[in-house]
N, C-alpha and C positions, 0 to 999 in steps of 0.2 A: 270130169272137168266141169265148170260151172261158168257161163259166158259174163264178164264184167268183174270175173275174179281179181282182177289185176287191180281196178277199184278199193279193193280192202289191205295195200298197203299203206302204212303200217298198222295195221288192228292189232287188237291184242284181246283174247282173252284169258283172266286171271293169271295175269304178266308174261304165258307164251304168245309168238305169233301166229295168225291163223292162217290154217292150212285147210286147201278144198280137194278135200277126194285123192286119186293116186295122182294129179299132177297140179305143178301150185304156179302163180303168175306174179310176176311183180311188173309192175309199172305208173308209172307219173304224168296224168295228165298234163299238160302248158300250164292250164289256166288253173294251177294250186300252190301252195307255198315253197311246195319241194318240187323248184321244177327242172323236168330231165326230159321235153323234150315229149315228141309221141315216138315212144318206143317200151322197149321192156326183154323180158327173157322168160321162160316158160320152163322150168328145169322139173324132171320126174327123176323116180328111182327106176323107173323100166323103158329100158332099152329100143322095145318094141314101139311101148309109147310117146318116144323120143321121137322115131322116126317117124310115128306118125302126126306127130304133131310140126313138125318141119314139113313134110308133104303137102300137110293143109296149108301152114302160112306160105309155099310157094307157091301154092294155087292161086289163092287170095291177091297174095303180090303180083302174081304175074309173070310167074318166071317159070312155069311149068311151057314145056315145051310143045306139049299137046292142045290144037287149035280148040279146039271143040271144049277146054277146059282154062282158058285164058279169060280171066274176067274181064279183059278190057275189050271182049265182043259185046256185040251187043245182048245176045242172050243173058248173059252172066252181070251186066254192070247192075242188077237189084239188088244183089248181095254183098255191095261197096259199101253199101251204108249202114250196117250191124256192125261193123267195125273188127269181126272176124278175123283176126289172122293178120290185121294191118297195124298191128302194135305190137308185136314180136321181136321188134331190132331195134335199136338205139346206135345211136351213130356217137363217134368219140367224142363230141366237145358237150353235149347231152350229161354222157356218163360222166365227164370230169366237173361240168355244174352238179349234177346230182352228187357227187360223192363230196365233191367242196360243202355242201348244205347239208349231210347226213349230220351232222355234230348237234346241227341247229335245231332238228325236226321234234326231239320232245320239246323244245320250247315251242315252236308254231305248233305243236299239237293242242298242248297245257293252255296258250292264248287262245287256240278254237276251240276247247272244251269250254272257257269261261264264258264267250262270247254265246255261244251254242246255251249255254245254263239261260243268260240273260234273256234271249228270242224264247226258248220255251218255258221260262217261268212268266214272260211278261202276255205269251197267246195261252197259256192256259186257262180254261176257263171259256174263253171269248167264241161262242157261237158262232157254226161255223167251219171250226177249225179242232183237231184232236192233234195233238205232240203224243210224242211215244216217249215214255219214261225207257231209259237204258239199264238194263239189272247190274245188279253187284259185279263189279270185276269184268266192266265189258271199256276198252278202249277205243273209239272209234277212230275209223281214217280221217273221216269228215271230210268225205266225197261232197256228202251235201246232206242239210236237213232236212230232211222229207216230213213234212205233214199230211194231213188226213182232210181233207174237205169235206164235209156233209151237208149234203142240200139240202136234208131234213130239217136242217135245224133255222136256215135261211128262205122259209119258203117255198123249197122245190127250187130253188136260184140253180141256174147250171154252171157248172165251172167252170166252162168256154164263158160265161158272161161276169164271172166271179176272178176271172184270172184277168180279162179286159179290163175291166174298174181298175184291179190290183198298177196295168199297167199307167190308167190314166192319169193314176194319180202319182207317177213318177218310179213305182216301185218296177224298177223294170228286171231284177233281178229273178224275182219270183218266176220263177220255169214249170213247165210241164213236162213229165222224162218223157222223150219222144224213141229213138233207137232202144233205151234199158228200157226195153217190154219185155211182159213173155216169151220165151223161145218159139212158141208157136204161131205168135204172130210175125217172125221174118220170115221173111221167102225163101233162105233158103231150108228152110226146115219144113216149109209148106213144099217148095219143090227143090228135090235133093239132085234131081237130075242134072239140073242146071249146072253144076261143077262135077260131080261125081255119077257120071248113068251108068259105069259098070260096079257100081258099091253093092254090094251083098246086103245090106242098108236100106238101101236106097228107095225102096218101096213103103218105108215107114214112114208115111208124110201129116203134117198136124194140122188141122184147121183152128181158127176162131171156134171160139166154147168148147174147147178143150180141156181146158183150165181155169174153170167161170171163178175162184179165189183168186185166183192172181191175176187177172184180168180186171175183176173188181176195184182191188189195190190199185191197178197201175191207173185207170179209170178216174179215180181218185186222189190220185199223189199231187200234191203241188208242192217245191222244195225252192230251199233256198242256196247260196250258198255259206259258206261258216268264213267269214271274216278272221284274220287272225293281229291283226294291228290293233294298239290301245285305242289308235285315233278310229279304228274301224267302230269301236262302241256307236259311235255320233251315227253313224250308218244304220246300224244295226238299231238302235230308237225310231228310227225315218221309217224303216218297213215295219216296225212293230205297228209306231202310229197310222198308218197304209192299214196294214188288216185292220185293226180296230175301226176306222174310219168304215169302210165299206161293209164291215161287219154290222156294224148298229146302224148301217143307210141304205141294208140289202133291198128293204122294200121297195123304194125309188128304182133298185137296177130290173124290178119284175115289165 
């Protein structure tokens, strides 16, 4: 399993869907064009991994009947916010908007590919900032577009002061992924005990610099979202002109 899988519907690569490992995730954030709501479904071909995967989003929810295993103690409420296991169910009027919008979704897809083209042909280039080219026959969800910030290229500028400017000057879209970190930086993967202390497992715990690649990335990422409205283009100019602005006036933010 891969945490945030549910993020890559609908992907596509080379016109199949993508699928992570022996068990696969679907679900629909609120705040996207296909929306169903915070919920989803987690379906595998094994049995075993069925059940344990319902175990865990009971734990997560809340509905496990063992005190010492109840996230809404105190011990346990750090692991609320990785978002583990809390996106598993979708309630009926969710699924019936979602399946009403399934017809529409290549077209919001096709309008966030174009708009997504325009943000990274117009910051390519622009110091600062790196876009990632997408290979042959890759369809994106467009969760969001992640760019690459380098302070080399600004001065040594940090991105805590490079995302501030971003915000002052109205772009306030522009995010930093805070929960989609590394699996090593949640708790509970730093402490497994917390939900699980008789796991077979459970002694496997991760610290920071575990993962100094992916760490770096995330260190790094500043994203936006992918707009999918004609009228969104006018939007989507606003933040391009934002970065360019603070790009060519980084020296002023040292």
């Amino acid at each position: 399993m891969r945490r945030g899988g549910h993020r890559r519907h609908p992907a596509r690569l080379r016109r199949r869907p993508v699928r992570l490992g022996t068990a696969d995730q679907g679900s629909g954030p609120a705040a996207r064009p296909g929306r169903r709501g915070r919920g989803g479904a987690a379906p595998s071909a094994r049995a075993r991994l069925d059940r344990e995967i319902d175990y865990f989003c009971r734990v997560l929810d809340g509905q496990q009947a063992g005190q010492d295993q109840d996230p809404r103690r105190p011990s346990a409420r750090a692991v609320r916010g990785h978002g583990a296991g809390l996106k598993l169910r979708i309630h009926p009027l969710a699924a019936a908007i979602a399946h009403d919008q399934l017809p529409r979704l290549d077209g919001y897809l096709a309008s966030q590919a174009e708009i997504a083209r325009y943000i990274t042909g117009q910051l390519a280039g622009i110091p600062g900032l790196t876009v990632t080219e997408l290979p042959d026959g890759v369809i994106p969800s467009w969760y969001g577009l992640a760019l690459t910030c380098r302070p080399d290229e600004l001065g040594d500028l940090l991105i805590e002061r490079f995302h501030q400017a971003l915000a002052a000057e109205g772009a306030t879209e522009f995010n930093r992924p805070g929960s989609t970190c590394p699996m090593n930086q949640l708790p509970l993967y730093q402490h497994p005990t917390m939900l699980f202390p008789g796991h077979p497992h459970s002694h496997r715990r991760y610290e920071r610099g575990d993962f100094p690649v992916a760490e770096h990335a995330h260190a790094h990422t500043i994203k936006l979202p992918v707009w999918h409205r004609e009228q969104d283009l006018e939007v989507a100019e606003q933040y391009v002109r934002a970065a360019v602005k603070i790009s060519d006036h980084h020296k002023e933010l040292q």
